[in-house]
C-alpha positions in Angstrom: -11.5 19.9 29.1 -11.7 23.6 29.5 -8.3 23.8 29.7 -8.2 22.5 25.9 -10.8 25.1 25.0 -9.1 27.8 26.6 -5.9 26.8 24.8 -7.7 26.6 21.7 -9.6 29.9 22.0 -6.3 31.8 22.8 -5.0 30.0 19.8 -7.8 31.3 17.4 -7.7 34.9 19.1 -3.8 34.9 18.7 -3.8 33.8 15.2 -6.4 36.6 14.0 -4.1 39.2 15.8 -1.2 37.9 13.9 -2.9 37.2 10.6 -0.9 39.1 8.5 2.5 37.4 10.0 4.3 36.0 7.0 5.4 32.9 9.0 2.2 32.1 9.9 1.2 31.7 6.3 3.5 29.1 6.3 2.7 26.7 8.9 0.3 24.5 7.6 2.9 21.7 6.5 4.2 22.1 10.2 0.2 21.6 11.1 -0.4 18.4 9.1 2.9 16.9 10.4 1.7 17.4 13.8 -1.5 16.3 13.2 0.1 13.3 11.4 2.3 11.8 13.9 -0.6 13.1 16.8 -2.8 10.1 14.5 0.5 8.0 14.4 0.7 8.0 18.3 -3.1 7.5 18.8 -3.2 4.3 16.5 0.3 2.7 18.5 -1.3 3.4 22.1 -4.7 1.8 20.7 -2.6 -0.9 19.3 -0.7 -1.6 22.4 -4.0 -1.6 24.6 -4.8 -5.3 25.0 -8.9 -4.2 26.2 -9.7 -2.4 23.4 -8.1 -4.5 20.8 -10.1 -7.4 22.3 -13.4 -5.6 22.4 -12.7 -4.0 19.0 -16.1 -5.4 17.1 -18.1 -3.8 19.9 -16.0 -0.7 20.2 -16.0 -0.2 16.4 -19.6 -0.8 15.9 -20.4 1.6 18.9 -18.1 4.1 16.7 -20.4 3.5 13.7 -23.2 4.4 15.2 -22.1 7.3 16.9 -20.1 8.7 13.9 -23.4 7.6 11.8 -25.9 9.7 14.1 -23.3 12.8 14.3 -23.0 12.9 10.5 -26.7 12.6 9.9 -27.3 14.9 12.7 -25.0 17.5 10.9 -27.0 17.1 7.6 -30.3 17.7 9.3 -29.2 21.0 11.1 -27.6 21.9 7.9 -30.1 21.6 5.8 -32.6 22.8 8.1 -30.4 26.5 9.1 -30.2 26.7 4.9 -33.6 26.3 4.7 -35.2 28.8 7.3 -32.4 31.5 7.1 -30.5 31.2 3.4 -33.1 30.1 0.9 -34.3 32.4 -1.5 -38.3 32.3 -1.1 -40.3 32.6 -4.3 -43.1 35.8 -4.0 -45.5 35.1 -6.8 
């Protein structure tokens, strides 16, 4: 795992250095086809995987809930870091 955020951290700190590259300005189709066929790959290798295909309702609903807590979870720190450090306060 650390090696994925090492990789990506060099990949952020590389990219600002190189910002002004004209190539890079260019890459994003090259990004979402990656992306793309990453997605592709994922879904055939989940497809092919008798387990979780079997336990799919349980999986899924598992997923829901997770996905449902992060999202609502985001909201709530959101709102609450706009709150204390962004709103305007009103000095009557």
């Amino acid at each position: 795992m650390f090696i994925v955020i090492g990789i990506m951290i060099l990949g952020i700190g590389l990219g600002y250095v190189f910002r002004r590259v004209e190539l890079l300005q260019h890459l994003n189709l090259a990004i979402m086809t990656v992306i793309c066929t990453l997605l592709f790959v994922l879904g055939l290798s989940i497809g092919a995987n008798e387990i979780i295909i079997k336990n799919l309702t349980t999986l899924g609903l598992q997923a829901l809930v997770l996905a449902s807590a992060g999202t609502f979870g985001s909201i709530l720190a959101g709102w609450g870091i706009y709150h204390f450090f962004f709103k305007q306060k009103n000095h009557e």
